[in-house]
N, C-alpha and C positions, 0 to 999 in steps of 0.2 A: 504493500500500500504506500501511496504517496505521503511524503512529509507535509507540511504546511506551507515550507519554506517552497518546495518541488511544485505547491499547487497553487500556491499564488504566485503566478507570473503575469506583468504586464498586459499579455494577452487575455490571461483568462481574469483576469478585474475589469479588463473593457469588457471581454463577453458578459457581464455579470450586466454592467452598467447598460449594455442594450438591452438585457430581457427583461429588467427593471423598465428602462425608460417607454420600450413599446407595450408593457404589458403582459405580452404571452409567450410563449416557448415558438410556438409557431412563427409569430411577427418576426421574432429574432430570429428566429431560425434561415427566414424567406431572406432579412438582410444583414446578414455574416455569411449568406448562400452555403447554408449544410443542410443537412437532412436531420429533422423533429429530433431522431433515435440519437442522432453524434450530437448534437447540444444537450440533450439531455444525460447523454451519460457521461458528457464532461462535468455538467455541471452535479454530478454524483461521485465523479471522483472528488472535485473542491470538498461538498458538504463530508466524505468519509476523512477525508485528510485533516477537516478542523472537527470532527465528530460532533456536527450542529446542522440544524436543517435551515438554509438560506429564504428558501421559498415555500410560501404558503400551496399545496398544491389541489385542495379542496376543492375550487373552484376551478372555473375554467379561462380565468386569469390567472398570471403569476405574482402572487400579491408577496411581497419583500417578507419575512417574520422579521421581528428585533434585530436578534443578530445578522441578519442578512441587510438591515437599515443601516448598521454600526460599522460593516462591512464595507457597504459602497461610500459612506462618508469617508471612513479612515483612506478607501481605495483612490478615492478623487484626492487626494491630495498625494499621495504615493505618486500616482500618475505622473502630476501637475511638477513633482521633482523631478520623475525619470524624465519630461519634457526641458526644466528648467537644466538639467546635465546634458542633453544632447543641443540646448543652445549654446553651451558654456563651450562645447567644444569644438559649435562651428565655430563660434565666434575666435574663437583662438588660432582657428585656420584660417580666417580669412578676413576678420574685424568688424564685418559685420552682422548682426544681429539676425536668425532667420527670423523673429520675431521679437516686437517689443509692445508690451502690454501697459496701458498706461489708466492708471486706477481716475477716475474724474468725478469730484465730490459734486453733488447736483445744487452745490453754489457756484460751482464756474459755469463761465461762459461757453454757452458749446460752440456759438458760432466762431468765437477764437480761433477755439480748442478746431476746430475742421478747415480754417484758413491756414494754422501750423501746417494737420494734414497735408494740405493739398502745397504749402511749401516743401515741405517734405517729399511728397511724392513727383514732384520735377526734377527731383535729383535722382530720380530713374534707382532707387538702392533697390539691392536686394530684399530691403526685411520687411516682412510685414507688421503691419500698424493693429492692435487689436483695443478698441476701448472700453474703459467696464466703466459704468456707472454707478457710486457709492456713496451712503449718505454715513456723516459724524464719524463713529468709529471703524466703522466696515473701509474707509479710506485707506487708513493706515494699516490697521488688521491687512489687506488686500497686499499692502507691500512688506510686512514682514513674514507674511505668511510664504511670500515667493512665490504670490500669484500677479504680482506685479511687478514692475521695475524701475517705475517711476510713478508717482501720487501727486495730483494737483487738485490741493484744496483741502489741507490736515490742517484741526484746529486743534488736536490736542498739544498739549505742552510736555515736557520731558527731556527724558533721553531714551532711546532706544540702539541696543547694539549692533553695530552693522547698518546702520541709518544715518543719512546724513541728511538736513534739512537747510532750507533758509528763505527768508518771508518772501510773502506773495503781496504783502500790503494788509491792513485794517480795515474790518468792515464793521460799522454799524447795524445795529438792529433797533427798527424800530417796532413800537407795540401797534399796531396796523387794524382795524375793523372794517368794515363796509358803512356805506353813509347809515343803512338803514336795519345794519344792527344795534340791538339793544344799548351799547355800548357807548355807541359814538354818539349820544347828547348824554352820557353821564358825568357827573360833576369830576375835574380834574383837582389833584391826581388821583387815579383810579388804585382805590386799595384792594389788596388782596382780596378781600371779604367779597366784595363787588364782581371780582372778576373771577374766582370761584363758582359762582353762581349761572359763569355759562360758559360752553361748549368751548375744549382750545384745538386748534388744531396741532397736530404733533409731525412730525416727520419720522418714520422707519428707519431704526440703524439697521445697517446692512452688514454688520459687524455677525460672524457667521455662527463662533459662541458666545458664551455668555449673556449677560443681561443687558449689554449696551448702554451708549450712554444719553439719558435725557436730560432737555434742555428748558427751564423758563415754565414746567410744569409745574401744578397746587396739588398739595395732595385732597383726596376727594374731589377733586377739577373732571366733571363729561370727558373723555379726549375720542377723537376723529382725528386716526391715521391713516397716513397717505402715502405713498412711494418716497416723494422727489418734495424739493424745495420747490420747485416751479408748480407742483400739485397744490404743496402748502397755501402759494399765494391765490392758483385760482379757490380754490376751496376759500378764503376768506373775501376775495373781492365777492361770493356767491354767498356770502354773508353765514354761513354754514359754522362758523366757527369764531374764535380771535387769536390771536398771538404774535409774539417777535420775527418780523420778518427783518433780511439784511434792504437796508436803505436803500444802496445800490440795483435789487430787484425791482423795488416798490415805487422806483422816484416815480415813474413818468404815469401812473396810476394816483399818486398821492399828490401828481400836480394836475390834472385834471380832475378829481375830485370822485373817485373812483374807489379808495379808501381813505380816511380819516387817522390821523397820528394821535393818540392817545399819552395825556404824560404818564407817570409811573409814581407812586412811592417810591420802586425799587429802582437804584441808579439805571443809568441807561448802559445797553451792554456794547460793547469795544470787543472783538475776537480780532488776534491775531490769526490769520490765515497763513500759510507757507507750503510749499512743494519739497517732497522727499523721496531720496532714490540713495536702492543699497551702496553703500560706502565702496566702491571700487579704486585701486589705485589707475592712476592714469593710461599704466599699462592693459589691465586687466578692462578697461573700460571700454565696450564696445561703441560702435563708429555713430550706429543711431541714438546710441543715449546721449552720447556727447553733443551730436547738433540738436539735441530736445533742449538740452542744460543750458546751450551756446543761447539757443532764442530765449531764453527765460532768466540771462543777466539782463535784457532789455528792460528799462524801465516801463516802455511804451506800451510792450509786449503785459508783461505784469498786471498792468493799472488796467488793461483789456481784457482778460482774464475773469477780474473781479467786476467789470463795470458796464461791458456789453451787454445786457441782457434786452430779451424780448421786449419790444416797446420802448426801451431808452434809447 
């Protein structure tokens, strides 16, 4: 019988993660092109080798059990390394990146963030461009995890090992309502008590464990979660909700009259924003990460980043 070590291999963690993703032995079977009987007696040799049964097989889905759920989580990242070693070592034949994955908190500007792109891509490189989209901590989690290799848009503070950072610029947040919410004729400043009493909206960290991290929430406060910072703002211009949006997002709505700025008891919030990418020395530094780094000593570049947004 196979050991554990013999029966996870790269291949057979991907085969796990298709018959997970489509559902059934058959689906997967059709696109890996084998035959019902050979996937499934692979997928018996894996379950004898960890003496665990991966797949629910009762029904006429393949529905994950626990261990088979703990399985493809631990496996996507296994993967996501055996991928990040086979860049490392084109890159060292030939300097450039076959890919570079660039984590983009959904306070940046994406129309920047796709003018870089398309800078980038007249220089005819070989590497391909891959963007994730991430809110609060899932940014940075994204690049130490080594699913990234550069992060534009980390607000936490610290240090992390193997990370190197430095600022993107200051953004404001202001406490934001719609004209014709509850809010926006209450007496300023608004205290907690008041604002307690109705719905905030929140933004989703995308941070992959733990609890994440929340921002400018009450406790017992309604909350209405969203994806994206760009959700956050339509969900309050649709008067659905309240809370801190960045300044920067909100002007060109809060000068047309579109949302309402609310004072605060509580100071007004100031986040340092900045971009972060694994600490390589200049050698070891592939050719696309360098020209991402090059545009983003630009001050122009920067202040664009934070201040492009839709409607401003």
């Amino acid at each position: 019988m196979q050991t554990a070590r013999d029966a996870l291999t790269p291949d057979a963690l991907s085969m796990l993660q298709t018959i997970a993703t489509t559902g059934s032995f058959a689906a997967a079977a059709r696109q890996l092109k084998l035959v019902p009987s050979a996937l499934t007696y692979r997928v018996r040799q894996i379950e004898d080798a960890l003496d665990v049964l991966l797949f629910d097989r009762r029904s006429r889905q393949a529905r994950l059990t626990e261990a088979g759920t703990e399985l493809l989580r631990e496996a996507a990242r296994l993967l996501d390394e055996v991928d990040a070693i086979a860049n490392r070592v084109k890159r060292v034949a030939t300097g450039w990146e076959p890919q570079l994955t660039i984590a983009v908190d959904s306070i940046i500007s994406k129309t920047t963030v796709l003018e870089l792109c398309e800078s980038f891509f007249a220089l005819n490189p070989p590497t391909r461009i891959r963007l994730r989209e991430e809110t609060l901590s899932g940014t940075l989690a994204c690049l130490t995890s080594g699913q990234a290799d550069l992060a534009l848009g980390v607000a936490e503070s610290g240090t992390n090992a193997g990370i190197h950072s430095k600022p993107l610029g200051d953004v404001s947040f202001v406490y934001a309502v719609a004209p014709h919410h509850p809010l926006a004729s209450a007496p300023e400043p608004l205290k907690d008590e008041s604002v307690r009493q109705h719905r905030a909206v929140a933004v989703a960290d995308t941070i992959a464990r733990g609890s994440g991290l929340t921002v400018g929430l009450l406790g017992g406060q309604d909350v209405f979660t969203v994806a994206t910072m760009t959700d956050k703002l339509d969900a309050q211009l649709r008067g659905l909700g309240s809370g801190f949006v960045p300044e920067c997002m909100a002007r060109a709505y809060i000068e047309t009259g579109r949302l309402v700025v609310k004072q605060m008891e509580r100071p007004q919030r100031i986040v340092r924003v900045n971009y972060a990418w694994r600490s390589l020395t200049k050698a070891d530094q592939g050719r696309a990460l360098a020209w991402w780094l090059a545009q983003l000593e630009s001050p122009t570049t920067r202040a664009a980043l934070l201040e492009r947004h839709r409607g401003v």
